[in-house]
Steps between C-alpha positions, in 0.01 A plus 500: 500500500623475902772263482392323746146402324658401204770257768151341551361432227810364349517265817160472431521369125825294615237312768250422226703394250663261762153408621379373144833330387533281848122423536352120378154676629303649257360736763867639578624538180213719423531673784847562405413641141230745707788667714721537200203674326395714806924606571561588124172711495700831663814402326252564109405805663729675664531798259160637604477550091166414310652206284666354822150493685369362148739195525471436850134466417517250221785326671240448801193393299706268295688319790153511655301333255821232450549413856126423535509292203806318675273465801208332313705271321648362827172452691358340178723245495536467868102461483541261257890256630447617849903653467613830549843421381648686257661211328173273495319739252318235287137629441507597079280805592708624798833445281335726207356810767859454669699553122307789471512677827899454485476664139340774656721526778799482261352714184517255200260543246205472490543666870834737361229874528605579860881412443645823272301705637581496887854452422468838280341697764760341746822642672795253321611357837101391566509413144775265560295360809252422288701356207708273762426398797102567461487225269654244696245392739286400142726353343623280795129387525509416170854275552282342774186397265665449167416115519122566529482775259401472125856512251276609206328806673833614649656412145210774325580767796895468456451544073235765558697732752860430323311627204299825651839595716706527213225676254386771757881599621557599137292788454587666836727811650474461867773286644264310817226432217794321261639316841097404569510310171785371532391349816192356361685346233764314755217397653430245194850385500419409879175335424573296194733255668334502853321191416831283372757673720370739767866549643546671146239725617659582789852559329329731258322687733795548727764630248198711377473656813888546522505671168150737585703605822789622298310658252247728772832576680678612212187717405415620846841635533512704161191616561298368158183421392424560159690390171594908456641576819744115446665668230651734652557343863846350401594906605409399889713171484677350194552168669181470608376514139759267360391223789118566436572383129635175592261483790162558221699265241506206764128583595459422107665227555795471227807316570697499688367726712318325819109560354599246249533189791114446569443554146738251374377228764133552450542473101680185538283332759170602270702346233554128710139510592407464159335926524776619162194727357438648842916540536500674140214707554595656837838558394364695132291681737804610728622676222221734540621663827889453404360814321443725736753369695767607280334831417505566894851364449540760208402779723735433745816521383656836329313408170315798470321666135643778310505847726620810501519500895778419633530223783726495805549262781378691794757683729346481850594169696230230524407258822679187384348189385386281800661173544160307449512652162842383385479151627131415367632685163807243482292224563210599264773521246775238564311202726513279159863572372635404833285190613748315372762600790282475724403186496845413444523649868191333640 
């Protein structure tokens, strides 16, 4: 792609995004979420392959069909209060259509179909567009109207796509699919406590987004996509691999690894607000994608099967790691161990 196309549609996505998470207008914050759609269009399909052109297709339709449900919801209950302010969405009807178009938008189930499969026919740096900074326009909509929406509906969603994101990454090789579920599956961790604490949502969703960025990085630079070329990528860069475990471990979320923060917080506010069956179920669940987190984790470090080939680090010299890659892996790793020093700074 010309460089400078793909300096515009970045700029481009960068405007929407901005558009939708500054706007109290209804009408601007979806005309925010349409120029993110329209700018990350060419960025799906760059590759000129078949299953690019696929995913840019569903990708559209989806968004499409999500952003006019977003639109409906907002004149219905601006036909109906006479407000188009975000924060004064109180018709029941409008508040259900709204949950659902920002499901869609997001990909929790029931509205998860689109989600694994545009990030699997996806470059990994569009892939980590869409796993980061795609999703914040929804969910900031959704920090807006958590008072008006209904707990027990979001509640369902949150159980529902913990559940499906840890069951579906089990039985799969390529890496973007596993990273898909795992996505959908954060996604309940962000929606369970949105209507008791929606900072919590926001805390999740940005150390998420930290830990995502080290993780495409990491992968973009080795060069891996599937589960058999990670075996053998610790060759290309040995460090790299040894980072990317911690990195997948905190994405797991185990102690005392930075993953484990939002996890922690959520469980005990769900606990205080009386919610101990929803705490217990969502964490039993969790264990369900620590799974193929640690077989990802497995896979890259030098842990390889029995062989008769023998395995050398390669000779040639490699581009060093970026400094975006070291900094988000320290903090996707170490944010937790050392928040006590620095708010012994602060």
């Amino acid at each position: 792609m010309n460089p400078q196309a793909k300096l515009v549609f970045i700029f481009s996505l960068l405007l929407g995004t901005t558009t939708t998470i500054t706007s109290n207008h209804w009408i601007m914050a979806w005309a925010g979420l349409e120029i993110n759609t329209l700018s990350i269009l060419p960025l799906i399909s760059k590759s000129h392959h078949p299953r690019a052109i696929e995913a840019a297709t569903k990708y559209f339709l989806t968004q499409a069909t999500a952003s006019a449900l977003i639109l409906f919801s907002s004149m219905t209950n601006a036909w109906h209060t006479g407000q188009w302010d975000i924060t004064q969405m109180t018709h029941p009807t409008s508040c259900l259509i709204l949950t659902s178009a920002i499901a869609m938008k997001l990909g929790m189930v029931p509205f998860h179909f689109w989600f694994p499969e545009v990030l699997q026919g996806s470059p990994l740096t569009t892939g980590l567009l869409l796993s980061t900074i795609m999703k914040l326009p929804p969910i900031t909509l959704l920090f807006m109207t958590h008072h008006s929406l209904n707990p027990t509906l979001l509640t369902c969603m949150a159980i529902m796509s913990a559940a499906l994101g840890g069951w579906m990454g089990l039985n799969q090789t390529q890496i973007r699919k596993i990273l898909a579920f795992s996505s959908i599956s954060h996604l309940g961790w962000m929606t369970i406590i949105l209507s008791f604490d929606p900072k919590l949502t926001l805390l999740n969703f940005y150390l998420y987004a930290l830990i995502t960025l080290s993780v495409f990085l990491t992968l973009n630079t080795i060069k891996v996509l599937k589960l058999s070329t990670l075996i053998t990528s610790w060759t290309k860069a040995p460090s790299l691999n040894a980072m990317l475990l911690l990195t997948l471990l905190s994405l797991a979320g185990l102690p005392p690894l930075t993953g484990f923060l939002p996890k922690w917080l959520i469980i005990q506010e769900l606990t205080k607000q009386n919610m101990a069956p929803m705490a217990t179920m969502i964490s039993l669940l969790s264990l369900l994608g620590l799974y193929f987190y640690l077989r990802l984790a497995y896979c890259a470090t030098i842990t390889l099967p029995p062989h008769t080939t023998n395995h050398m680090k390669q000779w040639h010299a490699h581009k060093p790691a970026n400094t975006l890659i070291a900094v988000s892996a320290i903090a996707s790793t170490m944010l937790l161990p050392i928040s006590p020093m620095i708010s012994a700074i602060l």
